[in-house]
C-alpha positions in Angstrom: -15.3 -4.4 -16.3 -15.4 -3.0 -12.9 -15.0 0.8 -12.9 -12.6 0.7 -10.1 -9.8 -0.8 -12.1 -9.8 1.4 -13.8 -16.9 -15.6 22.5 -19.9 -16.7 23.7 -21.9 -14.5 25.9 -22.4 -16.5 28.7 -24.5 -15.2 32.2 -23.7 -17.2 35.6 -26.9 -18.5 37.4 -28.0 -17.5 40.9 -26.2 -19.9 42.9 -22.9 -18.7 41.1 -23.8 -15.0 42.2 -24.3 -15.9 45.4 -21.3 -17.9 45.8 -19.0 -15.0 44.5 -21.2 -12.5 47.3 -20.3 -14.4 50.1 -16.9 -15.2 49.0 -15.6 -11.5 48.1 -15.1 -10.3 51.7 -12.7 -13.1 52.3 -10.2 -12.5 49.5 -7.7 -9.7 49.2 -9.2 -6.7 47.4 -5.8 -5.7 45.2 -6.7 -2.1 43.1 -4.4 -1.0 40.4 -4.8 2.3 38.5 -6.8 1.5 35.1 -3.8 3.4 33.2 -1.2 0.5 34.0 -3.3 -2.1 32.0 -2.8 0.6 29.1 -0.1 0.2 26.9 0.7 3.9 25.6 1.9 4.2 22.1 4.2 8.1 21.2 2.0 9.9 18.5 3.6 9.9 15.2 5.4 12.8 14.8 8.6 14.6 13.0 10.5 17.2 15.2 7.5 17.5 17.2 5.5 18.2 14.3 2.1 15.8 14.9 1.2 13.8 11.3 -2.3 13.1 12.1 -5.0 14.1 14.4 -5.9 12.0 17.8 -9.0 10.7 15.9 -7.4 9.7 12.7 -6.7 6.1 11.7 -4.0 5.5 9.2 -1.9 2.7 7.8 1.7 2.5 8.0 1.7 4.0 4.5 0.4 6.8 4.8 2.0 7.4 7.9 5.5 7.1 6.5 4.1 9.2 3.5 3.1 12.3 5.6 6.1 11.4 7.8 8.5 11.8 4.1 6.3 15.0 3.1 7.3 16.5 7.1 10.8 15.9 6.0 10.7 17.7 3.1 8.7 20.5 4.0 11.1 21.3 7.2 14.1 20.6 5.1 12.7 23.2 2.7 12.7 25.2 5.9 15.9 25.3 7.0 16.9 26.0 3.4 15.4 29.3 3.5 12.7 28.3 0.7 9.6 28.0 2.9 9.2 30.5 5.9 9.1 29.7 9.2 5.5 29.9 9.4 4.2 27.5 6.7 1.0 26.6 8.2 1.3 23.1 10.1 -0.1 20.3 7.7 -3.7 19.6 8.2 -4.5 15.8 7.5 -1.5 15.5 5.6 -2.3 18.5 3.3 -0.3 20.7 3.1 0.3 24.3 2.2 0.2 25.3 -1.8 3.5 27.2 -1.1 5.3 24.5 0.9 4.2 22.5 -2.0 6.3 24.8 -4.3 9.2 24.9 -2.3 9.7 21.3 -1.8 10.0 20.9 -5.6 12.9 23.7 -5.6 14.4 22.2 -2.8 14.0 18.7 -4.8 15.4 20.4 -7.9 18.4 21.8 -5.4 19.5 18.9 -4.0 18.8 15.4 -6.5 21.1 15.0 -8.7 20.1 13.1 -11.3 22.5 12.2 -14.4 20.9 11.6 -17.7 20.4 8.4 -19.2 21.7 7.7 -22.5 21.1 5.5 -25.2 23.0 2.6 -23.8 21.4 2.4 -20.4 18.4 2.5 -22.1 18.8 0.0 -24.8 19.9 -2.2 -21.6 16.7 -1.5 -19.9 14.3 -2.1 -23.1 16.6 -5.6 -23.6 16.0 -6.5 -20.0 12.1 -5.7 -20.1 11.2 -5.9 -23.8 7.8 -7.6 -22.6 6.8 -4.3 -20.7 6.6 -2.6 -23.7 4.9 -4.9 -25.7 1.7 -3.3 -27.6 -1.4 -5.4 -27.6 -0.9 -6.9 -24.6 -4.0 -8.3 -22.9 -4.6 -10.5 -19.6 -7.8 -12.1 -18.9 -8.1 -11.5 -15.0 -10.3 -11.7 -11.8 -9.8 -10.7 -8.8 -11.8 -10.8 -5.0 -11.0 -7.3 -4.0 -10.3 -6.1 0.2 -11.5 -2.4 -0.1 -9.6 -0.1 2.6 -12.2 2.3 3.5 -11.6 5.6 6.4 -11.5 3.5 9.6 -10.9 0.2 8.8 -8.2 -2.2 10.5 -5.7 -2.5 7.3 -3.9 -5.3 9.3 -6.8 -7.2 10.0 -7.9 -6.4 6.6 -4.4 -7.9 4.8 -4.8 -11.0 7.3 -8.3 -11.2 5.9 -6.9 -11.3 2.1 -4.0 -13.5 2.9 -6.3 -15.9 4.6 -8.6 -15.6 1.1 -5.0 -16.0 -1.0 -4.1 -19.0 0.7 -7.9 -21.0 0.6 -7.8 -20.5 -3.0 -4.1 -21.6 -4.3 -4.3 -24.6 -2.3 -7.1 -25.4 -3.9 -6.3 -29.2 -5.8 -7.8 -29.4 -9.6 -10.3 -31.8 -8.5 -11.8 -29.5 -5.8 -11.9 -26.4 -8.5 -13.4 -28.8 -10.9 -16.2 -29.7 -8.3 -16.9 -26.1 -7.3 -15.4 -22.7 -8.9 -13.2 -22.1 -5.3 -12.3 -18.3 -6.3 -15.5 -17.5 -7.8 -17.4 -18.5 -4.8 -14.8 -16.5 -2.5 -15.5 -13.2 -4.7 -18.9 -13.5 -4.2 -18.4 -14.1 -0.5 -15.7 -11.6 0.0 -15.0 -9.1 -2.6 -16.1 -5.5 -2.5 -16.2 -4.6 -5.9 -19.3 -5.2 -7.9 -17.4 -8.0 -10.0 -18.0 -10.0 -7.0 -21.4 -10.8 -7.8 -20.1 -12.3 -11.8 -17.4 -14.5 -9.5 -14.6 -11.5 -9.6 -14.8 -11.3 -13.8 -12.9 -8.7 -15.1 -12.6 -9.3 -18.4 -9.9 -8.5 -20.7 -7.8 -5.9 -19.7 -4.8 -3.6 -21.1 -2.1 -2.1 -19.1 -4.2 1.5 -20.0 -7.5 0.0 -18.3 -5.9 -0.5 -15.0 -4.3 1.5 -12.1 -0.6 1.7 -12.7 0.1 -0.2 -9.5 -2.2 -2.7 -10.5 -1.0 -3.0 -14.4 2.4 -3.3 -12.8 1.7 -6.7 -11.2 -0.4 -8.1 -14.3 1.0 -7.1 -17.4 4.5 -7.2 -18.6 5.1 -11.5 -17.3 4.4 -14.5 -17.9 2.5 -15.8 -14.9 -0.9 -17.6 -15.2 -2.8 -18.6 -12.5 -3.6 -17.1 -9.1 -0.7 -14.9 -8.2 1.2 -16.2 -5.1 1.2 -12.8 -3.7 -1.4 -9.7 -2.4 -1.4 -7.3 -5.2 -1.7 -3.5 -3.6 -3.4 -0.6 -5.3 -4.7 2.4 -4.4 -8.0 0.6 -4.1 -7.1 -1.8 -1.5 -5.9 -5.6 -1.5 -6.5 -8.2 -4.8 -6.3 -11.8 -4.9 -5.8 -12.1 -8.1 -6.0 -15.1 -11.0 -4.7 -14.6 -14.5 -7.0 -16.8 -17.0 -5.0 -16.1 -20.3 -2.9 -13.7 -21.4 -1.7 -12.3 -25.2 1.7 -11.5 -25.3 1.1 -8.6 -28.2 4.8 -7.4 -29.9 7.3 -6.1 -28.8 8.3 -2.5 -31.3 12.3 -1.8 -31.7 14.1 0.2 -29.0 13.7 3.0 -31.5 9.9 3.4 -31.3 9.9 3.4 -27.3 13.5 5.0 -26.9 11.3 8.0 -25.5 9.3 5.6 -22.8 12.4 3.8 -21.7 14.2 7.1 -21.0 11.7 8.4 -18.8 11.5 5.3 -17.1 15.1 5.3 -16.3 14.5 9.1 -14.9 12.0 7.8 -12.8 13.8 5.0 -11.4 16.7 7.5 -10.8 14.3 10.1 -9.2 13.1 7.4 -7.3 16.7 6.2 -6.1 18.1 9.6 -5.4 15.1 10.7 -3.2 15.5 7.9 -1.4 18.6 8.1 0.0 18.0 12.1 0.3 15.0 11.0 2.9 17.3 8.7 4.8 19.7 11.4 5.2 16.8 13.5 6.4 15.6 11.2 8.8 19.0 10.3 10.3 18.9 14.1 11.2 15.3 14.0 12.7 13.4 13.1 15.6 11.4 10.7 14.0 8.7 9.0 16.6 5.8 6.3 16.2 6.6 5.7 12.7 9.0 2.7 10.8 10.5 4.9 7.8 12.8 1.3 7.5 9.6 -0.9 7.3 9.2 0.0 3.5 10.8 -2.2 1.1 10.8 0.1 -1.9 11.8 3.8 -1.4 10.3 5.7 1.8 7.9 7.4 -0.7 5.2 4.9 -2.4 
């Protein structure tokens, strides 16, 4: 198993030269200013506050993370947690104290009620497989790597593009010729590429939370009809087999639902205590409403 998952250039001829020589004195010379062809994009910033430097390249993820931690960090401000002269975040780090003070202000302001047993045995009942012991998927994948610098939009197109070949591919054409294999070994940058995109079997604890999410916990076989994001990039992904494990009573995992049921509230409440910050802020250059889960990932 992979230890990750854990135009044509064309010269004109003489006689085209010369043609465009004698002809340029006759036409109207019209100048513009290079600047106007330019179209000039505000730099990503909270209150004024830049999020990145001039030669950084980020995703809209990461802008709208370091755009949540701003937020935070000024709201912590205003509070009187964090003085006025918190160093200003340097590529999105920021200061040990401002770190600190965010979590008291988090602590200040989320309320978060308590779940009981009921909620919880509500939760388990609705996602019993998610807590199934045992549980193995036999998986591939073709993974789109995003590296420092690379264009994350051209990138997804490129993985969409690679998503689409291989689901439309008819039983007769995969029996000719392994389709995804051959696209893993074309495309993917993770060493499985080379064995076709083999994973092996895998457990939930083998994987990247974000990538266990989308694999473990359903039903689906086959190549997933969607992108699957991690903190590793883009995966087309195929699910070969699975094994369902068992499921233990509510009992034995009353512990892991709760917590899970904090987190989703966490997750809920900080949220909407964002939006409220933003709605205050002078937010420019980045989409805090783009995200489709909460503004932090």
């Amino acid at each position: 198993m992979s230890d990750h998952l854990l135009s044509g250039a064309g010269g004109c001829g003489s006689h085209a030269c010369a043609c465009q020589e004698s002809e340029k004195d006759s036409l109207p010379r019209i100048e513009a200013p290079l600047e106007a062809s330019r179209t000039v994009f505000p730099a990503p910033q909270v209150n004024g506050i830049a999020l990145c430097e001039t030669n950084e390249l980020l995703d809209a993820m990461e802008l709208r993370q370091r755009a949540c931690t701003e937020l935070l960090r000024q709201a912590a401000m205003a509070q009187g947690l964090l003085a006025a002269d918190d160093p200003t975040p340097s590529a999105g780090a920021i200061s040990e104290t401002a770190g600190l003070a965010i979590e008291r202000l988090l602590d200040t302001e989320l309320h978060l009620p308590e779940p009981g047993d009921e909620a919880g045995r509500r939760h388990y009942l609705a996602h019993t497989a998610r807590y199934a012991c045992g549980e193995r998927v036999l998986a591939r994948h073709v993974l789109f790597a995003v590296t420092p610098g690379v264009d994350v939009n051209a990138l997804r197109q490129r993985a969409e593009a690679c998503l689409l070949d291989v689901r439309s591919a008819t039983p007769e054409e995969q029996a000719a010729g392994d389709r995804f294999a051959a696209a893993a070994r074309a495309s993917s940058n993770c060493p499985s590429g080379t064995e076709g995109g083999q994973l092996g079997w895998l457990r939930a604890e083998d994987c990247a939370p974000e990538f266990a999410k989308e694999l473990f916990g359903l039903a689906e076989v086959g190549v997933l009809p969607r992108l699957v994001y991690s903190r590793f990039g883009l995966h087309v992904v195929e699910v070969l087999e699975r094994e369902s494990g068992t499921v233990p009573p509510y009992e034995q995992v009353r512990a892991a639902v709760l917590q899970q049921l904090r987190q989703q509230s966490f997750a809920t409440a900080l949220s909407q205590y964002l939006r409220l910050l933003a709605g205050r802020a002078r937010v420019v250059g980045v989409d805090l409403e783009a995200a489709e889960t909460p503004l932090v990932q």
